[in-house]
C-alpha positions in Angstrom: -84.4 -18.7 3.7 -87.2 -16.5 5.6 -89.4 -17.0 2.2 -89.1 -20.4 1.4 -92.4 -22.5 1.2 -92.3 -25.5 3.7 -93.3 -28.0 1.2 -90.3 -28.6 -0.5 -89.9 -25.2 -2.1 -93.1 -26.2 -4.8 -96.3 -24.0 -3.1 -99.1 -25.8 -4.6 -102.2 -27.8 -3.5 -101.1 -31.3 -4.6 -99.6 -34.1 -2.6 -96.1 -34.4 -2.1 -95.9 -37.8 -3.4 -97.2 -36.2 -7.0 -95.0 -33.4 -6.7 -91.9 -35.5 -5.9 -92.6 -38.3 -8.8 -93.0 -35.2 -11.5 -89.4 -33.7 -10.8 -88.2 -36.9 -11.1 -89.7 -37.8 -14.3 -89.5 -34.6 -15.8 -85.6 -34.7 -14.5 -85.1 -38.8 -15.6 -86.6 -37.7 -19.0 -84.2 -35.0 -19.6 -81.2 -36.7 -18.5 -82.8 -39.9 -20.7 -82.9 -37.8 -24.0 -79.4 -36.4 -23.6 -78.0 -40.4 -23.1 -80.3 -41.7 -25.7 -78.6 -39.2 -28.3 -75.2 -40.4 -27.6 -76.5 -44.5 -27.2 -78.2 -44.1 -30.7 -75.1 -42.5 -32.6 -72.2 -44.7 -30.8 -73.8 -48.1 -29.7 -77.4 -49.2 -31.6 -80.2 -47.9 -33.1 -82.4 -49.6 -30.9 -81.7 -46.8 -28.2 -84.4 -44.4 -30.0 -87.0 -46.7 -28.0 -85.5 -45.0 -24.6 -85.5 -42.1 -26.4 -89.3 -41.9 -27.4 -89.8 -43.4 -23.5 -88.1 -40.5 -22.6 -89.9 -37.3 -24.3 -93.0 -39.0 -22.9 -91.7 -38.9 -19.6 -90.6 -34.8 -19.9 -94.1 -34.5 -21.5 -95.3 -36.0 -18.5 -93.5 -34.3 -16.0 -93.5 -31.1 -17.4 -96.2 -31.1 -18.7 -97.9 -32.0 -15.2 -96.3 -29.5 -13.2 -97.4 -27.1 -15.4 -100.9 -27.9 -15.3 -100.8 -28.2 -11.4 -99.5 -24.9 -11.0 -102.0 -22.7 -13.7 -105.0 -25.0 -12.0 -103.7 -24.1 -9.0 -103.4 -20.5 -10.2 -106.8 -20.1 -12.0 -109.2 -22.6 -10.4 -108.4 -22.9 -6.7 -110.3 -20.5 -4.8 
């Protein structure tokens, strides 16, 4: 426990509030994709919509923390 960081375990530059809202998405938009599989086979078609919604939000969040951490990495000084 001696080595974790203080900010949430996530040692980067950026806000908390950024931080925080990209886990979520990134986590909201896995879990999203895994439902929307099951909503699409068993209930309507119209659940690919979510699905879509939700690759965009893991492209988001991943994507974001990502680039936060190698900006972090390569242009901070």
């Amino acid at each position: 426990m001696g080595h974790t960081p203080k900010n949430g375990g996530i040692a980067t530059a950026s806000s908390p509030q950024l931080k925080t809202s990209l886990i979520i998405l990134a986590c909201a938009g896995s879990l999203g994709d895994i439902v929307s599989c099951w909503l699409i086979r068993y209930v309507s078609p119209v659940f690919a919509v979510l699905q879509l919604l939700s690759w965009i939000g893991m492209w988001v969040g991943y994507g974001g923390m990502m680039g936060i951490t190698l900006w972090d990495m390569w242009f901070m000084t």
